[in-house]
C-alpha positions, 0 to 999 in steps of 0.5 A, spaced: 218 963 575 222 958 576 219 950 575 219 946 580 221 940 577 226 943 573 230 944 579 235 938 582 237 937 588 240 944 592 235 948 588 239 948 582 235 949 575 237 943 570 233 945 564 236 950 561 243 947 562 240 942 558 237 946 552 244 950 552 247 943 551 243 941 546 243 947 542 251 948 543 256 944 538 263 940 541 268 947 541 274 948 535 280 943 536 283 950 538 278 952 543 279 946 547 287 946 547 286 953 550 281 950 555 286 943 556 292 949 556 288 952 563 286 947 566 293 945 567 295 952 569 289 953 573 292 946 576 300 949 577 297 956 580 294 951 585 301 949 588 304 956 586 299 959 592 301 954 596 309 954 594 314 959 593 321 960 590 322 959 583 316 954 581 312 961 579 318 962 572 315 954 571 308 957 569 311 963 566 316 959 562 310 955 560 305 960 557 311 964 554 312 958 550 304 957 549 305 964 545 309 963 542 307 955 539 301 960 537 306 965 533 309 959 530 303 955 528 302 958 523 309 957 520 310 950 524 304 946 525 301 947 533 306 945 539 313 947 535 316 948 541 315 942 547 316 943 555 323 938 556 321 936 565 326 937 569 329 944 568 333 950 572 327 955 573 332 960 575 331 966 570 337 965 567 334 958 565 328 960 564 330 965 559 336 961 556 330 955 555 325 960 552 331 964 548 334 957 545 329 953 543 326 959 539 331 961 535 332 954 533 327 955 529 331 961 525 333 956 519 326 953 518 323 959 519 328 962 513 326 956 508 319 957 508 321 965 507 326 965 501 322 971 497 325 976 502 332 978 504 336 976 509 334 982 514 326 982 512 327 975 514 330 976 520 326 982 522 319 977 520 322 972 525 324 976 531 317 980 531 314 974 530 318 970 537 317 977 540 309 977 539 310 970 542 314 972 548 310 978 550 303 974 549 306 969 554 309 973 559 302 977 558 298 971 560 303 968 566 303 975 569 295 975 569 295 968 573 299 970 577 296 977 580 290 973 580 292 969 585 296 974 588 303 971 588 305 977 583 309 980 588 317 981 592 322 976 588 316 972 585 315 980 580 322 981 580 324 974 577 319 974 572 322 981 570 330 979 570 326 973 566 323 977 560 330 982 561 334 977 560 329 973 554 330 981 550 337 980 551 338 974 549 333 975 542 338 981 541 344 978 541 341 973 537 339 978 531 346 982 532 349 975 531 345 974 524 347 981 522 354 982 524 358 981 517 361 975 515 369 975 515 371 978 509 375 973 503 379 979 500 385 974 500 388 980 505 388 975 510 392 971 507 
């Protein structure tokens, strides 16, 4: 039974509200840059529900680079990746900003593994990214489909995004396999 001088105005009951607040600690740094990360993805879901065309791969770009922040912040510290504003939010933008500025963290992410070989090395990193990548797109995917906008052009954009993504990982990863030019003195 409820006591009536618990309760505030509209009939809501206030002291067990306030004993959880007292017995509940301030959440980890982490907890809440996920709550913050949230809360300005629910503010951008709000103006996906109401706009169309490309503003959907904004939010999708901004959650892949979240995971993949999250895959390189052991590594790199948080935030490794920054939003530039402004951006083409086409999928071949999207894609080519997520595939750029993920793979420029190769070289760093190769000093600080200098006990493995170059292709333990590679694979290492491309799984890390790829973990990043496939969390994010994870994440942007279920936002959407709760506000139920993850339909026709906005679903298709986002898989011709994560195609291209995959795409542009590979071409990376076969760059840094191909062989290097030969110095035999043949070419001479």
């Amino acid at each position: 039974m409820v006591n009536p001088t618990s309760l505030k105005p509209g009939g809501a009951v206030a002291a067990p509200l306030a004993r959880a607040d007292a017995t509940d600690s301030a959440p980890p740094a982490r907890v809440q840059a996920r709550q913050q990360l949230n809360t300005s993805i629910m503010e951008a879901s709000m103006s996906v529900a109401i706009k169309s065309g490309n503003e959907p791969l904004a939010l999708l770009y901004k959650s892949a680079l979240t995971g993949i922040n999250e895959a390189l912040a052991p590594d790199f510290g948080p935030d490794a990746i920054q939003k530039a504003a402004g951006q083409d939010n086409t999928p071949e933008g999207t894609a080519g900003r997520i595939v750029s500025l993920s793979t420029a963290f190769f070289d760093a992410f190769k000093a600080q593994n200098k006990g493995l070989d170059d292709e333990a090395v590679l694979q290492k990193f491309m799984d890390t990214i790829q973990g990043g990548v496939d969390q994010g797109f994870k994440e942007a995917r279920g936002i959407l489909e709760g506000l139920q906008v993850l339909q026709g052009d906005i679903a298709g954009n986002i898989d011709k995004t994560y195609e291209l993504v995959k795409q542009g990982l590979q071409q990376f990863a076969d760059s840094k396999r191909a062989p290097a030019p030969a110095d035999d003195g043949a070419n001479a």
